[in-house]
C-alpha positions as CSV (number, residue, x, y, z in Angstrom):
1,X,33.5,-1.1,-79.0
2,X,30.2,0.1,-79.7
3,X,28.6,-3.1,-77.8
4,X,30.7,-2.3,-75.2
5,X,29.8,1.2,-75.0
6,X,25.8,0.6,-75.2
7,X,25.9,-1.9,-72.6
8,X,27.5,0.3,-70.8
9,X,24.7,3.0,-71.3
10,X,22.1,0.4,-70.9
11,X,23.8,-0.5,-67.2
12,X,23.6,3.3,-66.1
13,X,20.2,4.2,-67.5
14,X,18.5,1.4,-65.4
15,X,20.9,2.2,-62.3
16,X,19.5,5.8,-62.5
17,X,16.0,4.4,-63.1
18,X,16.3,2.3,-59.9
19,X,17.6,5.2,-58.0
20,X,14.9,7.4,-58.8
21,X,12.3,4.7,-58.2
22,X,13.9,4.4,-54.8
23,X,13.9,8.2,-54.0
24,X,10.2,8.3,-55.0
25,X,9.7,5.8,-52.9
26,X,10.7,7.1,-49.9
27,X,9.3,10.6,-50.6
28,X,6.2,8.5,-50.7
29,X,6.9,6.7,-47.6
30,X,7.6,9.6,-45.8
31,X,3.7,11.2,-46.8
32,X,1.9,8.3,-46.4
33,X,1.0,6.1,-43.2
34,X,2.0,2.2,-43.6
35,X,-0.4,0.1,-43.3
36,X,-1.1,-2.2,-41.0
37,X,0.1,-6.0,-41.0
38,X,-2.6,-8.6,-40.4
39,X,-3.3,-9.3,-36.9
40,X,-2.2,-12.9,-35.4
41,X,-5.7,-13.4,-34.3
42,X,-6.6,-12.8,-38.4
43,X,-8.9,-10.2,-36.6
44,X,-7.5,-6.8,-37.8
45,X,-8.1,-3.8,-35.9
46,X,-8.7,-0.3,-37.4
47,X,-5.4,1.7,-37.3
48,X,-6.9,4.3,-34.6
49,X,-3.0,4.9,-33.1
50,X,-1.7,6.0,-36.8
51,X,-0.8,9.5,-36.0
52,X,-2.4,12.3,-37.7
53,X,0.9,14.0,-38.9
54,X,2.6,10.3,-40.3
55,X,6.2,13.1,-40.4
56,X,6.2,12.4,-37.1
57,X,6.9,9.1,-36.7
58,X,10.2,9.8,-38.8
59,X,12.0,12.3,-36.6
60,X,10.3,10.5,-33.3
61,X,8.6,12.8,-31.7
62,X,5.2,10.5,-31.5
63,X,7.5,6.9,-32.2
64,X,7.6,5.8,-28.8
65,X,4.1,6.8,-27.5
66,X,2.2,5.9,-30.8
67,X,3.7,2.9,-33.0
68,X,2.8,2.8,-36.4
69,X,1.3,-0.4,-36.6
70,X,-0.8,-0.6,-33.7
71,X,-2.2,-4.4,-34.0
72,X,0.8,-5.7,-33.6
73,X,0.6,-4.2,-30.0
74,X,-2.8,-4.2,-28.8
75,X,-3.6,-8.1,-30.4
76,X,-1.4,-9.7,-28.2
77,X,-2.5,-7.3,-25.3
78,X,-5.4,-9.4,-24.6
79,X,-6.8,-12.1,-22.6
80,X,-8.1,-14.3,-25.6
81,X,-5.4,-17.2,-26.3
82,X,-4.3,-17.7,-29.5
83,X,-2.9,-20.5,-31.1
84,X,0.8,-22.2,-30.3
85,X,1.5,-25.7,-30.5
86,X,4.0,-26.2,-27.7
87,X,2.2,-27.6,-24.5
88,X,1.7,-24.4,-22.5
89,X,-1.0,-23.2,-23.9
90,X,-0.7,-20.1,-21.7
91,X,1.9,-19.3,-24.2
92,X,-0.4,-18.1,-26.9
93,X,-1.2,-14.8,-24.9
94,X,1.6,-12.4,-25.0
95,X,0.6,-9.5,-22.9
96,X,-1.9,-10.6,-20.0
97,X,-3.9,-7.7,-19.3
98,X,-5.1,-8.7,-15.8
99,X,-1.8,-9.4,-14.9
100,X,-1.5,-5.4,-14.6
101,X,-4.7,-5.3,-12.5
102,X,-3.8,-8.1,-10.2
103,X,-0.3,-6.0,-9.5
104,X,-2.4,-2.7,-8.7
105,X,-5.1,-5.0,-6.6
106,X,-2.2,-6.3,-4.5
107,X,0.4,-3.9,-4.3
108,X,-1.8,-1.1,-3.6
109,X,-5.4,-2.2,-2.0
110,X,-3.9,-5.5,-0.2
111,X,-0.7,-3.9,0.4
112,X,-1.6,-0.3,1.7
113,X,-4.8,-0.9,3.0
114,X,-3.8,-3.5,4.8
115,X,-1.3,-2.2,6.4
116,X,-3.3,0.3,7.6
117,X,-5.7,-2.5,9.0
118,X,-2.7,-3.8,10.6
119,X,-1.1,-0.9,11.8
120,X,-4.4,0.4,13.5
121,X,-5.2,-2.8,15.1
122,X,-2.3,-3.3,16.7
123,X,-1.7,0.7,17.9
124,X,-5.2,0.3,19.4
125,X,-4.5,-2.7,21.4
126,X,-1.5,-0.5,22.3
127,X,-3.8,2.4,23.0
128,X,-6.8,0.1,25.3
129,X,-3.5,-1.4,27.3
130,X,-2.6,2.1,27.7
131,X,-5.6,3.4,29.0
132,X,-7.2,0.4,30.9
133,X,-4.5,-2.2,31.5
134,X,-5.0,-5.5,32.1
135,X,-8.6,-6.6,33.1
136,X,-8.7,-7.7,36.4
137,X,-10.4,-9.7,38.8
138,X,-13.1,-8.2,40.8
139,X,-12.4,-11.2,43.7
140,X,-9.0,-12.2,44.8
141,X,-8.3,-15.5,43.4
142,X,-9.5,-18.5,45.3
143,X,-6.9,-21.2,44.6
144,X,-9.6,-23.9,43.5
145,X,-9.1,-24.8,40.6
146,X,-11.3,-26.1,37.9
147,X,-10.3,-28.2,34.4
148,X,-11.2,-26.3,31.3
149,X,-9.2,-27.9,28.8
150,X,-7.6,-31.7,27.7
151,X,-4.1,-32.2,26.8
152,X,-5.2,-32.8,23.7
153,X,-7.4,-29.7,23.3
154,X,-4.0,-27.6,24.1
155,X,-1.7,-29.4,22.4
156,X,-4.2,-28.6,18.8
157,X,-4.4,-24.7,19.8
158,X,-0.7,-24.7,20.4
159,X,-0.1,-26.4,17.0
160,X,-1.9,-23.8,15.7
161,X,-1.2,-21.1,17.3
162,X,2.7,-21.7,16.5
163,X,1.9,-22.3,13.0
164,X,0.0,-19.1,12.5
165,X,2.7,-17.1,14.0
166,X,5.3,-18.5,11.5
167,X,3.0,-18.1,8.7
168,X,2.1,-14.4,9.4
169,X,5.7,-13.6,10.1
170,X,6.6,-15.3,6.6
171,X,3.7,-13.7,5.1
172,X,4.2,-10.0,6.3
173,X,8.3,-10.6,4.9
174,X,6.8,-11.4,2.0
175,X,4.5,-9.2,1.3
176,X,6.2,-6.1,3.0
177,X,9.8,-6.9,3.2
178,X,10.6,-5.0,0.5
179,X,9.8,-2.0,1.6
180,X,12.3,-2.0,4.5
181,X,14.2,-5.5,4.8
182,X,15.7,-5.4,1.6
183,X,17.5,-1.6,2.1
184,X,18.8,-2.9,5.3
185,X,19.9,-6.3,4.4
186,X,21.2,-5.9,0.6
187,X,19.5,-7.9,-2.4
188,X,21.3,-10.6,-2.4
189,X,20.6,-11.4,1.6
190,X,17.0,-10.4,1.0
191,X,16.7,-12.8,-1.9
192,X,17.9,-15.9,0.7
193,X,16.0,-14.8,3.8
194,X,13.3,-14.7,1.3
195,X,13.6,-17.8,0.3
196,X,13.7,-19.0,3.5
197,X,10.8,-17.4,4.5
198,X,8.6,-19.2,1.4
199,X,10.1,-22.6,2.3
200,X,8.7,-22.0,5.8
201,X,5.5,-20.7,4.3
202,X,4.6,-23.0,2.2
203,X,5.1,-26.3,4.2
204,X,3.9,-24.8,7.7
205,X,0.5,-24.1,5.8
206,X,-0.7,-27.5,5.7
207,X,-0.1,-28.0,9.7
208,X,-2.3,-25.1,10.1
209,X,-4.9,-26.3,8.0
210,X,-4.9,-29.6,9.7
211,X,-4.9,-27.9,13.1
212,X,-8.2,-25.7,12.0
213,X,-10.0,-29.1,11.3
214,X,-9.4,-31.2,14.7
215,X,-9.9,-28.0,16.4
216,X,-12.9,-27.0,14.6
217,X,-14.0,-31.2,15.4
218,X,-13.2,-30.5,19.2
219,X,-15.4,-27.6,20.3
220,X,-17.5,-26.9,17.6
221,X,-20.1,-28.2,20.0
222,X,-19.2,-25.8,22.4
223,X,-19.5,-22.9,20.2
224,X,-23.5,-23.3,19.0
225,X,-25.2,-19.8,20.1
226,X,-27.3,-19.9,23.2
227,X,-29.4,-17.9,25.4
228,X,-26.8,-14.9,26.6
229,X,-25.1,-14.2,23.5
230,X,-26.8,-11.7,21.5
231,X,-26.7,-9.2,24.9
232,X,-23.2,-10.4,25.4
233,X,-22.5,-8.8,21.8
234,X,-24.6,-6.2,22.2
235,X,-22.5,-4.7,25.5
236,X,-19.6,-5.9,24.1
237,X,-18.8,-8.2,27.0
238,X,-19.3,-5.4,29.4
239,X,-16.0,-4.0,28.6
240,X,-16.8,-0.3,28.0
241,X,-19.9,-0.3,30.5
242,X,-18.2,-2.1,33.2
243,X,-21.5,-4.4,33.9
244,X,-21.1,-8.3,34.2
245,X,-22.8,-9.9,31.3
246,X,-22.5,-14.1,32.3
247,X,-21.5,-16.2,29.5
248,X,-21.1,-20.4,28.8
249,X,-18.1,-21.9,28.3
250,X,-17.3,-19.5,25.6
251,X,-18.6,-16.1,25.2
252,X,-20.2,-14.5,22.1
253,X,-16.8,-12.7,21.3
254,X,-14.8,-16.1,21.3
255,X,-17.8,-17.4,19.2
256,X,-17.1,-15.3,16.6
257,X,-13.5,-15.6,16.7
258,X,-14.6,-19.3,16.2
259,X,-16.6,-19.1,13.7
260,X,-15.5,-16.0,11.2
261,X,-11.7,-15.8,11.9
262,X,-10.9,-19.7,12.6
263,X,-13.1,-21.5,10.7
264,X,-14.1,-19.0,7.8
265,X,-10.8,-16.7,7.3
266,X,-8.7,-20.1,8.1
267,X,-10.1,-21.8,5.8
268,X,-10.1,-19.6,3.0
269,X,-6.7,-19.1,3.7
270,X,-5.9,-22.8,3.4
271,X,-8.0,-23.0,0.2
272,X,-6.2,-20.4,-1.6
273,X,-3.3,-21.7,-0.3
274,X,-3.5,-24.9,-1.5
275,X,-4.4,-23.5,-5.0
276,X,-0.2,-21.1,-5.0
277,X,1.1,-24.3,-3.7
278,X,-0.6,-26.4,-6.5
279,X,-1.2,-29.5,-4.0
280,X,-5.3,-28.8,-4.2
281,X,-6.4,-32.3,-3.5
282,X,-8.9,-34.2,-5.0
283,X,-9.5,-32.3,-8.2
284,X,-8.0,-31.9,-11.3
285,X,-7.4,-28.1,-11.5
286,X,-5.3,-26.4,-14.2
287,X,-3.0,-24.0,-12.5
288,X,-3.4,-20.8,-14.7
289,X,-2.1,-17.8,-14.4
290,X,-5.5,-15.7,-14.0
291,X,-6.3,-18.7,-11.4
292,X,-3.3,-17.7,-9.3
293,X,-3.6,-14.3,-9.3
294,X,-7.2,-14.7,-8.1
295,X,-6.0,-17.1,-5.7
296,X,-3.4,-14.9,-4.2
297,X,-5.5,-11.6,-3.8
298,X,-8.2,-13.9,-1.9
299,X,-5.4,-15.8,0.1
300,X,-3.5,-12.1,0.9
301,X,-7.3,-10.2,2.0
302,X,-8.2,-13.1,3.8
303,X,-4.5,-13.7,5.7
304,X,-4.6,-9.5,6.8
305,X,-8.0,-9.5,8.4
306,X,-7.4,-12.9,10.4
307,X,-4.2,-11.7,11.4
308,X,-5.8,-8.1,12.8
309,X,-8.4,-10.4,14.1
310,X,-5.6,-12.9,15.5
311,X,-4.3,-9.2,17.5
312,X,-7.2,-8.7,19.5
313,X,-7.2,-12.7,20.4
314,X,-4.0,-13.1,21.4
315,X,-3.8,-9.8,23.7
316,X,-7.0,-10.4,25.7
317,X,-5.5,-14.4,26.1
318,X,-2.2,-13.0,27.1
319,X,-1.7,-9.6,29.0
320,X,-5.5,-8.1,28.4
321,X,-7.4,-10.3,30.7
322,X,-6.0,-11.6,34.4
323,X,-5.9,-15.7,34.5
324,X,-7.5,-16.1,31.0
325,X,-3.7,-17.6,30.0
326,X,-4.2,-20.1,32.7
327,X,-6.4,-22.6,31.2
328,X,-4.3,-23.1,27.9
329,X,-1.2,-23.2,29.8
330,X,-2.6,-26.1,32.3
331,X,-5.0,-27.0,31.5
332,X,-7.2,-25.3,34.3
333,X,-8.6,-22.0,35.8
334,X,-9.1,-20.7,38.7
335,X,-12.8,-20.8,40.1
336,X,-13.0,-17.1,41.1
337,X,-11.9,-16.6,37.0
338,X,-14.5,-19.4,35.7
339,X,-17.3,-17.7,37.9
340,X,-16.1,-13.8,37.1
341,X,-15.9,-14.6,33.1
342,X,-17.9,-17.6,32.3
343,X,-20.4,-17.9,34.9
344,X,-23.1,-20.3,33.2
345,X,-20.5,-22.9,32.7
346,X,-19.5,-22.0,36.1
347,X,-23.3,-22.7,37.4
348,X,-23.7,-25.9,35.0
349,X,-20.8,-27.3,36.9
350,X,-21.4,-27.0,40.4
351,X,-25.5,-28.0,40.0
Protein backbone atom coordinates (compact mmCIF):
# COMPACT_ATOMS: atom_id res chain seq x y z
CA UNK A 1 0.00 0.00 0.00
CA UNK A 2 2.60 2.35 0.89
CA UNK A 3 4.60 1.42 -2.56
CA UNK A 4 1.64 2.02 -4.16
CA UNK A 5 0.96 5.24 -2.65
CA UNK A 6 4.64 6.68 -3.24
CA UNK A 7 4.71 5.76 -6.74
CA UNK A 8 1.79 7.37 -7.02
CA UNK A 9 3.30 10.58 -5.51
CA UNK A 10 6.41 10.12 -7.47
CA UNK A 11 4.08 9.97 -10.93
CA UNK A 12 2.32 13.44 -9.96
CA UNK A 13 5.42 15.30 -8.72
CA UNK A 14 7.22 14.83 -12.10
CA UNK A 15 3.79 15.40 -14.10
CA UNK A 16 3.66 18.78 -12.21
CA UNK A 17 7.37 19.28 -12.76
CA UNK A 18 6.89 18.75 -16.60
CA UNK A 19 3.98 21.02 -16.57
CA UNK A 20 5.70 23.80 -15.06
CA UNK A 21 8.81 23.24 -17.22
CA UNK A 22 6.39 23.59 -20.07
CA UNK A 23 4.60 26.77 -18.93
CA UNK A 24 8.07 28.34 -18.40
CA UNK A 25 8.75 27.54 -21.55
CA UNK A 26 6.37 29.12 -23.28
CA UNK A 27 6.39 32.30 -21.11
CA UNK A 28 9.97 32.29 -22.41
CA UNK A 29 8.99 31.73 -25.94
CA UNK A 30 6.64 34.26 -25.97
CA UNK A 31 9.68 37.12 -24.72
CA UNK A 32 12.25 35.90 -26.70
CA UNK A 33 12.75 35.95 -30.64
CA UNK A 34 13.60 32.29 -32.17
CA UNK A 35 16.38 32.03 -33.74
CA UNK A 36 17.08 31.46 -36.94
CA UNK A 37 17.64 27.93 -38.74
CA UNK A 38 20.72 27.58 -40.81
CA UNK A 39 20.35 28.71 -44.19
CA UNK A 40 20.39 26.01 -47.21
CA UNK A 41 23.14 27.78 -48.81
CA UNK A 42 25.06 27.13 -45.09
CA UNK A 43 25.46 31.02 -45.56
CA UNK A 44 23.35 32.42 -42.64
CA UNK A 45 22.01 35.77 -42.86
CA UNK A 46 21.64 38.17 -39.84
CA UNK A 47 17.98 38.10 -38.55
CA UNK A 48 17.35 41.87 -39.78
CA UNK A 49 13.28 40.95 -40.37
CA UNK A 50 12.93 39.72 -36.48
CA UNK A 51 10.52 42.26 -35.25
CA UNK A 52 11.36 44.50 -32.60
CA UNK A 53 8.29 43.74 -30.39
CA UNK A 54 8.79 39.46 -30.79
CA UNK A 55 4.65 39.78 -28.97
CA UNK A 56 3.75 40.48 -32.07
CA UNK A 57 4.31 37.73 -34.08
CA UNK A 58 1.97 35.77 -31.53
CA UNK A 59 -1.29 37.64 -32.02
CA UNK A 60 -0.27 38.34 -35.89
CA UNK A 61 -0.23 41.65 -36.28
CA UNK A 62 3.48 41.67 -38.03
CA UNK A 63 3.23 37.48 -38.96
CA UNK A 64 2.36 37.87 -42.38
CA UNK A 65 4.50 40.94 -43.36
CA UNK A 66 7.66 39.98 -41.26
CA UNK A 67 8.32 36.00 -40.68
CA UNK A 68 10.20 35.10 -37.91
CA UNK A 69 12.84 33.34 -39.56
CA UNK A 70 13.71 35.33 -42.38
CA UNK A 71 16.53 33.04 -44.09
CA UNK A 72 14.34 30.66 -44.76
CA UNK A 73 12.74 33.34 -47.12
CA UNK A 74 15.18 35.51 -48.61
CA UNK A 75 17.98 32.31 -49.28
CA UNK A 76 15.96 30.79 -51.65
CA UNK A 77 14.97 34.29 -53.06
CA UNK A 78 18.03 34.46 -55.10
CA UNK A 79 19.62 33.85 -58.28
CA UNK A 80 22.66 31.70 -56.99
CA UNK A 81 21.72 27.77 -57.55
CA UNK A 82 22.06 25.59 -54.95
CA UNK A 83 22.50 22.16 -54.78
CA UNK A 84 19.77 19.29 -55.96
CA UNK A 85 20.60 16.09 -57.47
CA UNK A 86 17.67 15.53 -59.81
CA UNK A 87 18.76 16.66 -63.45
CA UNK A 88 17.18 20.09 -63.65
CA UNK A 89 19.50 21.80 -62.12
CA UNK A 90 17.29 25.01 -62.43
CA UNK A 91 15.63 23.29 -59.58
CA UNK A 92 18.04 24.36 -56.90
CA UNK A 93 16.69 28.06 -57.01
CA UNK A 94 13.38 28.42 -55.52
CA UNK A 95 12.37 32.02 -55.93
CA UNK A 96 13.94 33.55 -59.21
CA UNK A 97 14.29 37.09 -58.62
CA UNK A 98 14.56 38.24 -62.19
CA UNK A 99 11.68 36.35 -63.00
CA UNK A 100 9.82 39.38 -61.21
CA UNK A 101 11.75 41.95 -63.26
CA UNK A 102 11.31 40.23 -66.55
CA UNK A 103 7.22 40.29 -65.78
CA UNK A 104 7.47 44.25 -65.05
CA UNK A 105 9.95 44.61 -68.27
CA UNK A 106 7.28 43.03 -70.42
CA UNK A 107 4.05 43.54 -69.08
CA UNK A 108 4.54 47.09 -68.49
CA UNK A 109 7.58 48.75 -70.80
CA UNK A 110 6.98 46.16 -73.91
CA UNK A 111 3.41 45.98 -73.19
CA UNK A 112 2.31 49.66 -72.62
CA UNK A 113 4.82 51.37 -74.36
CA UNK A 114 4.38 49.54 -77.14
CA UNK A 115 1.24 49.85 -77.59
CA UNK A 116 1.53 53.31 -77.57
CA UNK A 117 4.18 52.91 -80.48
CA UNK A 118 1.62 51.03 -82.15
CA UNK A 119 -1.29 52.91 -81.49
CA UNK A 120 0.41 56.20 -82.66
CA UNK A 121 1.76 54.78 -85.79
CA UNK A 122 -1.04 53.52 -87.04
CA UNK A 123 -3.53 56.72 -86.02
CA UNK A 124 -0.83 58.77 -87.90
CA UNK A 125 -0.98 56.88 -91.09
CA UNK A 126 -4.72 57.41 -90.37
CA UNK A 127 -4.13 61.11 -89.78
CA UNK A 128 -1.46 61.71 -93.21
CA UNK A 129 -4.31 59.69 -95.37
CA UNK A 130 -6.66 62.09 -93.87
CA UNK A 131 -5.00 65.07 -94.62
CA UNK A 132 -3.11 64.37 -97.89
CA UNK A 133 -4.61 61.18 -99.48
CA UNK A 134 -3.08 59.12 -101.67
CA UNK A 135 0.10 60.51 -103.45
CA UNK A 136 -0.50 60.99 -106.84
CA UNK A 137 0.93 61.28 -110.13
CA UNK A 138 2.00 64.53 -111.37
CA UNK A 139 1.54 63.06 -115.30
CA UNK A 140 -1.28 60.92 -116.39
CA UNK A 141 -0.10 57.53 -116.78
CA UNK A 142 1.40 56.54 -120.00
CA UNK A 143 0.50 52.85 -120.50
CA UNK A 144 4.22 51.72 -121.21
CA UNK A 145 5.13 49.70 -119.10
CA UNK A 146 8.50 48.81 -117.69
CA UNK A 147 9.62 45.29 -115.67
CA UNK A 148 10.69 45.95 -112.15
CA UNK A 149 10.52 42.79 -110.56
CA UNK A 150 11.01 38.65 -111.40
CA UNK A 151 8.50 36.12 -110.47
CA UNK A 152 10.79 35.00 -108.24
CA UNK A 153 11.56 38.36 -106.57
CA UNK A 154 7.49 38.58 -105.84
CA UNK A 155 6.83 35.35 -105.00
CA UNK A 156 9.90 35.81 -101.79
CA UNK A 157 8.20 39.34 -100.77
CA UNK A 158 4.82 37.69 -100.84
CA UNK A 159 6.10 34.79 -98.73
CA UNK A 160 7.12 37.15 -96.50
CA UNK A 161 4.87 39.47 -96.42
CA UNK A 162 2.03 36.73 -95.62
CA UNK A 163 4.17 35.29 -93.00
CA UNK A 164 4.73 38.55 -91.15
CA UNK A 165 1.10 39.35 -91.16
CA UNK A 166 0.27 35.99 -89.48
CA UNK A 167 3.04 36.40 -87.13
CA UNK A 168 2.11 39.95 -85.96
CA UNK A 169 -1.56 38.93 -85.76
CA UNK A 170 -0.44 35.91 -83.52
CA UNK A 171 1.91 37.95 -81.75
CA UNK A 172 -0.44 41.04 -80.86
CA UNK A 173 -3.16 37.92 -79.48
CA UNK A 174 -0.61 36.94 -77.57
CA UNK A 175 0.69 39.59 -76.10
CA UNK A 176 -2.50 41.76 -75.81
CA UNK A 177 -5.30 39.34 -76.00
CA UNK A 178 -5.84 39.40 -72.63
CA UNK A 179 -6.76 42.59 -72.18
CA UNK A 180 -9.79 42.34 -74.37
CA UNK A 181 -10.19 38.83 -76.24
CA UNK A 182 -10.48 36.90 -73.21
CA UNK A 183 -13.66 39.14 -71.53
CA UNK A 184 -15.33 38.63 -74.80
CA UNK A 185 -14.61 35.21 -75.66
CA UNK A 186 -14.61 33.38 -72.07
CA UNK A 187 -11.36 31.50 -70.60
CA UNK A 188 -11.77 28.51 -71.82
CA UNK A 189 -12.20 29.77 -75.72
CA UNK A 190 -9.33 32.15 -75.08
CA UNK A 191 -7.25 29.37 -73.87
CA UNK A 192 -7.84 27.39 -77.49
CA UNK A 193 -7.71 30.36 -79.86
CA UNK A 194 -4.65 30.84 -77.97
CA UNK A 195 -3.31 27.87 -78.56
CA UNK A 196 -4.03 28.19 -81.87
CA UNK A 197 -2.47 31.33 -82.30
CA UNK A 198 1.20 29.83 -80.75
CA UNK A 199 0.88 26.74 -83.07
CA UNK A 200 0.69 29.37 -85.98
CA UNK A 201 3.40 31.41 -84.30
CA UNK A 202 5.80 29.23 -83.82
CA UNK A 203 5.97 27.18 -87.14
CA UNK A 204 5.24 30.40 -89.47
CA UNK A 205 8.51 31.88 -87.85
CA UNK A 206 10.91 29.89 -89.62
CA UNK A 207 9.24 30.71 -93.20
CA UNK A 208 9.86 34.24 -92.35
CA UNK A 209 13.27 33.81 -91.43
CA UNK A 210 13.94 31.98 -94.61
CA UNK A 211 12.12 34.54 -96.63
CA UNK A 212 14.42 37.45 -94.96
CA UNK A 213 17.61 35.51 -96.22
CA UNK A 214 16.69 34.89 -100.21
CA UNK A 215 15.33 38.26 -100.04
CA UNK A 216 18.12 39.88 -98.37
CA UNK A 217 20.44 37.56 -101.27
CA UNK A 218 18.13 39.13 -104.11
CA UNK A 219 18.50 42.90 -103.82
CA UNK A 220 21.01 43.49 -101.36
CA UNK A 221 22.92 44.73 -104.36
CA UNK A 222 20.38 47.01 -105.13
CA UNK A 223 20.23 48.51 -101.81
CA UNK A 224 24.18 49.79 -101.39
CA UNK A 225 23.88 53.79 -100.78
CA UNK A 226 24.72 55.98 -103.74
CA UNK A 227 24.91 59.51 -104.85
CA UNK A 228 21.08 60.92 -104.06
CA UNK A 229 20.44 59.39 -100.91
CA UNK A 230 21.57 61.34 -98.09
CA UNK A 231 19.42 64.54 -99.72
CA UNK A 232 16.72 62.09 -100.41
CA UNK A 233 16.69 61.57 -96.41
CA UNK A 234 17.27 64.78 -95.66
CA UNK A 235 13.74 66.16 -97.54
CA UNK A 236 12.26 63.22 -96.63
CA UNK A 237 11.51 62.17 -100.21
CA UNK A 238 10.00 65.41 -100.87
CA UNK A 239 6.90 64.54 -99.08
CA UNK A 240 6.35 67.63 -96.84
CA UNK A 241 8.15 70.13 -99.36
CA UNK A 242 6.43 68.93 -102.37
CA UNK A 243 9.94 69.08 -104.52
CA UNK A 244 11.05 66.05 -106.64
CA UNK A 245 14.15 64.51 -105.21
CA UNK A 246 15.18 61.57 -108.09
CA UNK A 247 16.17 58.29 -106.63
CA UNK A 248 17.67 54.65 -108.07
CA UNK A 249 15.87 51.69 -108.10
CA UNK A 250 15.16 52.09 -104.50
CA UNK A 251 15.06 55.29 -102.62
CA UNK A 252 16.88 56.16 -99.24
CA UNK A 253 13.49 55.48 -97.34
CA UNK A 254 13.14 51.83 -98.78
CA UNK A 255 16.92 51.50 -98.00
CA UNK A 256 16.41 51.82 -94.59
CA UNK A 257 13.40 49.72 -94.45
CA UNK A 258 15.94 47.30 -96.05
CA UNK A 259 18.42 47.50 -94.04
CA UNK A 260 17.14 48.38 -90.16
CA UNK A 261 13.56 46.81 -90.32
CA UNK A 262 14.16 43.67 -92.70
CA UNK A 263 17.40 42.71 -92.28
CA UNK A 264 18.24 43.97 -88.65
CA UNK A 265 14.75 43.90 -86.70
CA UNK A 266 13.99 40.58 -88.88
CA UNK A 267 16.66 39.02 -87.91
CA UNK A 268 16.75 39.67 -84.38
CA UNK A 269 13.38 38.58 -84.33
CA UNK A 270 14.25 35.22 -85.85
CA UNK A 271 17.25 34.89 -83.51
CA UNK A 272 15.28 35.28 -80.40
CA UNK A 273 12.85 33.33 -81.82
CA UNK A 274 14.75 30.44 -82.46
CA UNK A 275 16.15 30.65 -78.84
CA UNK A 276 11.55 30.38 -77.22
CA UNK A 277 11.28 27.81 -79.80
CA UNK A 278 14.54 25.94 -78.57
CA UNK A 279 15.39 24.83 -82.38
CA UNK A 280 18.73 27.37 -82.36
CA UNK A 281 20.79 25.48 -84.81
CA UNK A 282 24.13 24.78 -84.74
CA UNK A 283 25.03 25.29 -81.10
CA UNK A 284 24.68 23.63 -78.06
CA UNK A 285 22.68 26.16 -75.86
CA UNK A 286 21.14 25.33 -72.49
CA UNK A 287 17.63 26.71 -72.55
CA UNK A 288 17.52 28.52 -69.03
CA UNK A 289 15.12 30.29 -67.66
CA UNK A 290 17.06 33.76 -67.39
CA UNK A 291 18.06 32.87 -71.14
CA UNK A 292 14.34 32.94 -72.17
CA UNK A 293 13.29 35.63 -70.45
CA UNK A 294 16.07 37.64 -72.06
CA UNK A 295 15.21 36.20 -75.22
CA UNK A 296 11.64 37.09 -75.15
CA UNK A 297 11.92 40.84 -74.00
CA UNK A 298 14.50 41.15 -77.12
CA UNK A 299 12.20 39.12 -79.48
CA UNK A 300 8.82 41.25 -78.09
CA UNK A 301 11.01 45.10 -78.51
CA UNK A 302 12.29 44.02 -81.63
CA UNK A 303 8.71 42.39 -83.12
CA UNK A 304 6.77 46.06 -81.98
CA UNK A 305 9.09 48.45 -83.75
CA UNK A 306 9.29 46.30 -87.06
CA UNK A 307 5.70 45.94 -86.96
CA UNK A 308 5.23 50.12 -86.54
CA UNK A 309 7.86 50.11 -89.06
CA UNK A 310 5.98 47.43 -91.26
CA UNK A 311 2.71 50.29 -90.92
CA UNK A 312 4.32 52.96 -92.76
CA UNK A 313 5.64 50.23 -95.50
CA UNK A 314 2.71 48.64 -96.25
CA UNK A 315 0.43 52.01 -96.52
CA UNK A 316 2.70 53.92 -98.88
CA UNK A 317 2.93 50.20 -101.08
CA UNK A 318 -0.76 50.03 -100.93
CA UNK A 319 -3.23 53.13 -100.72
CA UNK A 320 -0.37 55.95 -99.85
CA UNK A 321 1.36 56.16 -103.19
CA UNK A 322 -0.59 55.81 -106.82
CA UNK A 323 0.95 52.70 -108.95
CA UNK A 324 3.59 51.89 -106.34
CA UNK A 325 1.30 48.33 -105.79
CA UNK A 326 1.81 47.78 -109.47
CA UNK A 327 5.18 46.36 -109.64
CA UNK A 328 4.68 43.67 -106.83
CA UNK A 329 1.49 42.69 -108.18
CA UNK A 330 2.93 42.21 -111.95
CA UNK A 331 5.62 42.39 -111.96
CA UNK A 332 5.88 45.90 -113.76
CA UNK A 333 5.30 49.70 -113.57
CA UNK A 334 4.17 52.12 -115.41
CA UNK A 335 6.93 54.49 -117.10
CA UNK A 336 5.31 57.80 -116.15
CA UNK A 337 5.55 56.06 -112.23
CA UNK A 338 9.36 54.69 -112.77
CA UNK A 339 10.33 58.26 -114.11
CA UNK A 340 8.01 60.42 -111.36
CA UNK A 341 9.45 58.09 -108.24
CA UNK A 342 12.67 56.49 -109.41
CA UNK A 343 14.03 58.57 -112.02
CA UNK A 344 17.79 57.45 -112.04
CA UNK A 345 16.81 53.92 -112.64
CA UNK A 346 14.46 55.41 -115.01
CA UNK A 347 17.51 57.35 -116.88
CA UNK A 348 19.99 54.14 -116.41
CA UNK A 349 17.39 52.32 -118.44
CA UNK A 350 16.57 54.19 -121.43
CA UNK A 351 20.68 55.33 -122.00
Amino acid sequence: MKRSFSKALRTLVMAAGFSLALASGMSFAERAPMAPLPSPSGVDIPPTSVPANPNALANGTQAQAQPANPSIFTVPNSDPQNYVSIPDKQAGVLIQRSGQAWRVFRNGVITVYGGWLLAIAFFGIIGVYVAKGSIKLHEPMSGVKIKRFSALDRIVHWVMAFSFLALAFTGLMILYGKYFAMPLMGGVAYGSFLMVCKNIHNFTGPLFTLSIVIFFLLFVGKNIPEKGDLQWLLSFGGMFSGKHVPAGFFNMGEKFWFWFGMTFLGLVISASGFVLDMIVPFMDMEYLRGTMQVANMIHGSAAILMTTMAMGHIYIGTIGMQGSIDGMKTGYVDATWAKEHHELWYDKLNK
